[in-house]
N, C-alpha and C positions, 0 to 999 in steps of 0.2 A: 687052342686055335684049331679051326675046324679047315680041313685041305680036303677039296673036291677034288677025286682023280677020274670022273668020267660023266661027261656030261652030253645029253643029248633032247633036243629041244623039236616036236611034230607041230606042225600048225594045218587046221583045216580052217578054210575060209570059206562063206556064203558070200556069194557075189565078192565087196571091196572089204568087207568085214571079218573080222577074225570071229572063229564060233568056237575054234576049241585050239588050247594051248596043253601040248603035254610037257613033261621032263623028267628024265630019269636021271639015275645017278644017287647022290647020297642024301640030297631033300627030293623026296619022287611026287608028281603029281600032276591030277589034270585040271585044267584051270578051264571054266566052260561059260560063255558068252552067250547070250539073245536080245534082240534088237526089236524096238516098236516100231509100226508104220512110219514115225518121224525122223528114224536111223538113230535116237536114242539107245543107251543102254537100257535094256528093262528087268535082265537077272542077268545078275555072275553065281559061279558056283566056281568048289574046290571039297575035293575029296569025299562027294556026292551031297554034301549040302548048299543045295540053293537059294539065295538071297534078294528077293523080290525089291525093283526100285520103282519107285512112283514119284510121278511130277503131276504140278498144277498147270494149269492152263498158259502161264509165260514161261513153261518148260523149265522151271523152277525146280531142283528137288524135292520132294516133300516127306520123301522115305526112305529108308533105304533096311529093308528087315532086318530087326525088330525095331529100328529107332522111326519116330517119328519128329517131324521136324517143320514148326512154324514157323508164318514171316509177316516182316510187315507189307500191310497192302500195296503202298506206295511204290517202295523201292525195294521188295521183295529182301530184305536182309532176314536173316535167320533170327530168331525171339528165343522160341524154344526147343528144344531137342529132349525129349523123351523115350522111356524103353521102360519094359520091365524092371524096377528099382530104380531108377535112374531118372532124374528129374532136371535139366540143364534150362537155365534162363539166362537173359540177358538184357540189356534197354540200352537205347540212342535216342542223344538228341536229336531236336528238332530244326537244327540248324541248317 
């Protein structure tokens, strides 16, 4: 069982938005936020690797690095999720 004895938490914010979260203590780390024109998330990062997210046009996820991630046209549901080795499918009726 793991016991935190000191815990300390920084936040810098752009405008109403969080851009960087730190914390120290016994899991230490900075957690780092950026926003698109549409106040979307568009990268997080943590312990200096950044993770690039991409949306489609209905603001849809469609990435989130490395996975990639299709949908149906319609009602925009998730099909497939891809990555390096990794090959995820799935199918819905049409009810």
């Amino acid at each position: 069982m793991t016991h935190i004895t000191e815990r300390r938490v920084s936040r810098e914010t752009d405008e109403r938005y969080d851009s960087r979260d730190g914390r120290s203590g016994s899991a230490s780390g900075t957690l780092v936020f950026s926003y698109n024109t549409d106040f979307a998330l568009s990268s997080m990062g943590c312990a200096g690797t950044v993770q690039a997210l991409s949306y489609d046009a209905d603001d849809l996820l469609t990435g989130a690095s490395p996975f990639a991630i299709s949908r149906t046209a319609i009602a925009g549901l998730p099909t497939t999720v891809t990555a390096p080795g990794l090959s995820l499918s799935r199918s819905f009726s049409s009810r």
